[in-house]
N, C-alpha and C positions, 0 to 999 in steps of 0.2 A: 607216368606220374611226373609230373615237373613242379621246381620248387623256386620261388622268386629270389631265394639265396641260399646258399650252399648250408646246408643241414650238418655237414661236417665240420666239429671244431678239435684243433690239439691241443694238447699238453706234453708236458716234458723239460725237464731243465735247458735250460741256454745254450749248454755247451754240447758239440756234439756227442752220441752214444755211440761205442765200437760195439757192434754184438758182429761173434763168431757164429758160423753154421755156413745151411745150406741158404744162399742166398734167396735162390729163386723158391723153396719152400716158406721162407718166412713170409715173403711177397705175396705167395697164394693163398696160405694162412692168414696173413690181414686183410687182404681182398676180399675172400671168402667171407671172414665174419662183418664185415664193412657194407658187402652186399647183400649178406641174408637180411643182416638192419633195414636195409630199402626195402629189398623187395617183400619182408614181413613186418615191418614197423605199421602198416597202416596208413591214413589220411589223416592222424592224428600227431604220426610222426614230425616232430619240431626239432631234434637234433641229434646225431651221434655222436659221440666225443670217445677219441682215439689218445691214450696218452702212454706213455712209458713212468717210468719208475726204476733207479738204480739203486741197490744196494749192495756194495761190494763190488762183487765181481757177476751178480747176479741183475737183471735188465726183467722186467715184467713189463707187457703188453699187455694194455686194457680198451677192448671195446664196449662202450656203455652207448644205451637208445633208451629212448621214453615211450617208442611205439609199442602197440599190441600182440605183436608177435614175439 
């Protein structure tokens, strides 16, 4: 499937986030749900939007699609 422009868009405040952990797990973990969106969002598929959110000392990662899968 190929897309005339990147279906991926972000969110997130300006400055940068420190989140602690396992690096390379968080990476596989966004990857992961990033590419199930492709490869299940469908032909209908028009964007994903990846964004964080801080509160406190707390950091939330959201994957959101509009495809059918």
């Amino acid at each position: 499937m190929a897309w005339r422009h990147s279906p991926l868009h972000l969110g997130g405040p300006d400055a940068p986030v420190v989140v602690f952990g396992d690096r390379v797990m968080l990476r596989e973990a966004l990857l992961n749900l990033v590419t199930n969106a492709l490869v299940h969002g469908g032909r209908q598929l028009s964007h994903i939007t990846l964004t964080i959110e801080v509160s406190g000392q707390t950091a939330v990662f959201t994957v959101e699609d509009d495809g059918i899968g």
